[in-house]
C-alpha angles and dihedrals in degrees: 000000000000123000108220097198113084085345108061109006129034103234117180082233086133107042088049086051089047091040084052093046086055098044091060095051092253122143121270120288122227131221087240092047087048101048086042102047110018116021124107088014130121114259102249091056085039098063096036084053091049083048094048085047095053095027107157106022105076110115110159109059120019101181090069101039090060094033115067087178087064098033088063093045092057078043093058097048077053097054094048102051084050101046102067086098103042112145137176112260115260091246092046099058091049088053092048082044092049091042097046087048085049104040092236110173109234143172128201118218126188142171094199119085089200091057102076098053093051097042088050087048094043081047101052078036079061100041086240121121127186127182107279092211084068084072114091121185122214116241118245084242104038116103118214099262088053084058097049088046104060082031094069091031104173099351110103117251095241095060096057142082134213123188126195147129105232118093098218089045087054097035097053087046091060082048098071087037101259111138107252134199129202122217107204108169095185137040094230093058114104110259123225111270095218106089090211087072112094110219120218128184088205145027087225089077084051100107112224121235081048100227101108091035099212131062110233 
């Protein structure tokens, strides 16, 4: 199970939340607030967590700071004027070129409604094409253990992957007992808390077909 936000696909997510933050007078967002508190969840709990984060200093504009409903909407004009450009990372085309050379079942997952249609769009930008119906979006009120969940269906949690790059995706996924990898690009992201993650700095150490986990 790969994530496509922040795994898969980069997406200006980031910049559009820190833009928003802005835009209501809040203080500046970081990258690790960002991956901690906001990354991998619907809009609308993304913006009342960054209100929650910055409760208190937002000064220009205070319907929105009191409003996550509107703070998501001025973060997704934001996120449209930035994602003309969005590509697939470098390491993530070589793994979808290793798993469709493979045969590798796989299902893509994402929070973001904006996700599926640019991946589909950095994909077609790639000359590569995967089924649309093995993207399921996340509900606005699904956690990410509900997800999993209906993700894995029958198949039992030790016998699956998930792959993604933010900590509480991969956390909650160890939680349920599906063995979970953290992509973490950069040393300054925030790392998953559960010791049973593995940790990888690239897509590239991920083994295909994904039995053994990690290329040695």
């Amino acid at each position: 199970m790969l994530d496509l936000d922040g795994t898969l696909v980069d997406t200006p997510h980031y910049e559009a939340w820190r833009n928003a933050a802005r835009r209501i007078g809040a203080e500046e967002l970081t990258y690790p607030e960002y991956v901690t508190h906001i990354a991998g969840r619907p809009r609308v709990d993304g913006a009342a967590r960054l209100l929650l984060l910055k409760k208190g200093r937002a000064r220009a504009n205070p319907r929105a700071a009191a409003d996550s409903g509107a703070l998501a909407k001025i973060k997704q004009r934001e996120f449209l004027r930035l994602a003309a450009h969005t590509r697939l990372f470098d390491d993530a085309l070589r793994l979808l070129e290793r798993i469709e050379a493979a045969k590798q079942r796989v299902l893509f997952y994402t929070a973001s409604r904006n996700a599926p249609g640019l991946f589909d769009a950095a994909l077609r930008r790639a000359g590569k094409l995967f089924d649309p119906h093995a993207i399921v979006q996340q509900r606005r009120d699904q956690t990410k253990e509900a997800l999993f969940l209906r993700l894995i269906g029958k198949h039992a949690p030790d016998s699956v992957t998930l792959v993604d790059d933010a900590p509480h995706a991969v956390d909650a996924a160890c939680g349920l007992g599906i063995r979970a990898c953290q992509i973490r690009r950069h040393a300054f992201e925030p790392a998953a808390a559960d010791p049973r993650v593995t940790i990888l700095p690239t897509l590239d150490a991920l083994a295909v077909p994904i039995n053994g986990f990690v290329r040695t």
